[in-house]
C-alpha positions in Angstrom: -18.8 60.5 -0.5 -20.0 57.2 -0.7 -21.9 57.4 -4.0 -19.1 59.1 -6.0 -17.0 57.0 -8.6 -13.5 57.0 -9.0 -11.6 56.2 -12.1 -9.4 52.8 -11.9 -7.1 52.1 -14.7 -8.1 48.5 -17.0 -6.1 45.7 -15.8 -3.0 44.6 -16.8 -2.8 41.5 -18.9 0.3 38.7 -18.3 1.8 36.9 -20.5 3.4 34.8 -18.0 1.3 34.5 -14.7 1.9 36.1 -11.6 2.4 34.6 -8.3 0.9 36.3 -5.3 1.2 36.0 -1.9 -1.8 37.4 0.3 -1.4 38.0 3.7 -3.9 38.6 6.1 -5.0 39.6 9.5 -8.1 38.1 10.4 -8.8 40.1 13.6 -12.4 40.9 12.4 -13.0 37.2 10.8 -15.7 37.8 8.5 -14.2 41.2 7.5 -11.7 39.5 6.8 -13.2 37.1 4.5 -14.6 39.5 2.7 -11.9 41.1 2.0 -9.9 37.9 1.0 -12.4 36.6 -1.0 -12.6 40.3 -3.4 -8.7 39.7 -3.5 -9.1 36.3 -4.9 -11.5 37.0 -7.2 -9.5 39.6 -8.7 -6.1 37.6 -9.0 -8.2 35.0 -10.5 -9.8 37.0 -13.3 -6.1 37.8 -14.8 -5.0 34.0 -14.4 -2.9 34.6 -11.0 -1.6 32.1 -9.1 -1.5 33.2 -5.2 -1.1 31.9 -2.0 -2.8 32.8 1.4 -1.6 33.0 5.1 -2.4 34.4 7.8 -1.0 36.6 11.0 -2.0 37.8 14.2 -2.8 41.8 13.2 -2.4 44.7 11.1 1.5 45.1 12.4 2.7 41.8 11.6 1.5 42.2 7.7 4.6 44.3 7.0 7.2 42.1 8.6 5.7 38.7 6.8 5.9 40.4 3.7 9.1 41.6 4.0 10.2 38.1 4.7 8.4 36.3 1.6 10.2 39.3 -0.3 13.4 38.7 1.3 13.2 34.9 1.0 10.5 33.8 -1.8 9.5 34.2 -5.5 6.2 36.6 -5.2 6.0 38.2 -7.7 4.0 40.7 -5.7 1.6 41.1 -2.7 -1.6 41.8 -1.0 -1.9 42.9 2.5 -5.4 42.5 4.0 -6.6 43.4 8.0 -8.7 45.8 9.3 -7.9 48.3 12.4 -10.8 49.6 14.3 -10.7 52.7 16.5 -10.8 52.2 19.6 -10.6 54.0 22.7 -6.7 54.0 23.2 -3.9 55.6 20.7 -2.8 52.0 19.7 -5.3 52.9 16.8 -3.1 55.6 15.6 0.4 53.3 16.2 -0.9 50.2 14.5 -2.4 52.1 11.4 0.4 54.2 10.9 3.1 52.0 11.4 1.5 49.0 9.2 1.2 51.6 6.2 5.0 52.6 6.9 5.8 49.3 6.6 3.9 48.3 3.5 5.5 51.8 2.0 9.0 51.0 3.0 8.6 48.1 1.5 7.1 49.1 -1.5 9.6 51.8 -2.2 12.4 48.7 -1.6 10.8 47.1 -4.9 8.3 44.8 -3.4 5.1 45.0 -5.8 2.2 45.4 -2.6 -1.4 46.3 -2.7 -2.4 47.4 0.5 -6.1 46.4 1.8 -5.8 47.1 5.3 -8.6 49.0 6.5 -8.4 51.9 8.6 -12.2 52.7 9.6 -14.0 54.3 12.8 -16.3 51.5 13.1 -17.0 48.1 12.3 -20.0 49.8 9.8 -18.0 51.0 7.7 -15.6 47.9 7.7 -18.2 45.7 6.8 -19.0 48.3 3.9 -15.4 48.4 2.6 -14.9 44.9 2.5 -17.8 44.3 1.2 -19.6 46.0 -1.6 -16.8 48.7 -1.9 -14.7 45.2 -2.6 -11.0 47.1 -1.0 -9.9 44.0 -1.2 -9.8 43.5 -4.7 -8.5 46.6 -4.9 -5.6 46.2 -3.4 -5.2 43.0 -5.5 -5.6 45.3 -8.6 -2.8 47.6 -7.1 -0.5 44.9 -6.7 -1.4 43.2 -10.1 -0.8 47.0 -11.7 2.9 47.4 -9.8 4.0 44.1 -11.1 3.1 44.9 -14.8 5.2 47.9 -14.0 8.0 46.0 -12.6 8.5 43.6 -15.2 7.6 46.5 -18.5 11.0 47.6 -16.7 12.7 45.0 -15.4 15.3 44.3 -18.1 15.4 48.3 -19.0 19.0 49.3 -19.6 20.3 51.4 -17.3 23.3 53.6 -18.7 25.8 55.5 -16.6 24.3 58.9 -17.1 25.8 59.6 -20.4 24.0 59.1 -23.8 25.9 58.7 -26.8 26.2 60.7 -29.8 23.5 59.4 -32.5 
């Protein structure tokens, strides 16, 4: 339902700023924008430092974050797009395989919100991205799973034994 509300943890405050790297897929330009610009204001609010580029669609998202993961210092990400149905099953392939790939990634240790919009029509695009603001919600996803990372970053990890107190 459109009118419920849904419980979202406080944000996470940072000692040391985090760096972000936001990559979107303009497709739908101004839904797009709107989602970019929620994202920004959210990374902003908690003194992020971040970093925008863009890519062709939905299933390139997963692959340029896995290379800034592979080959930068993010401290985490936020993948942004928007996937209309259409009248083809390439709906189905590029929605599932760009959440995959933002899961696979995610389970690897990358720190990703994901703000790619899966919707029937552009309606309810323009309603996500905009005043439902998904794209600061994925921002707050990504800022909450790199609090996490670093709370246990430097956790020791024993060999499965505990000593004797």
């Amino acid at each position: 339902m459109a009118g419920q509300s849904h419980y979202t943890p406080p944000m996470p405050e940072f000692d040391d700023a985090p760096s972000v790297l936001i990559v979107v897929a303009p497709y739908y330009k101004d839904i797009a924008d709107d989602l970019l610009a929620g994202a920004r204001k959210t990374l902003e609010a908690v003194g992020a430092s971040h970093e925008t580029i863009e890519v062709p669609g939905a299933l390139e998202v997963p692959t340029a974050i896995g290379i800034a993961h592979r080959t930068a210092e993010f401290d985490g990400f936020v993948a942004l797009g928007c996937v209309i149905r259409g009248e083809t099953t390439h709906y189905e392939t590029v929605c599932n395989d760009s959440a995959r790939g933002l899961t696979m990634l995610g389970l690897s240790g990358a720190c990703i919100g994901n703000g790619i919009l899966t919707v029937e029509n552009y309606e309810q695009a323009a309603v996500r991205a905009g005043e439902q603001n998904k794209g600061g919600g994925a921002a707050e996803a990504a800022l909450h799973l790199i609090a996490l990372s670093r709370k246990w970053r430097n956790a020791p990890k024993g060999i499965g034994f505990k000593p004797k107190g």
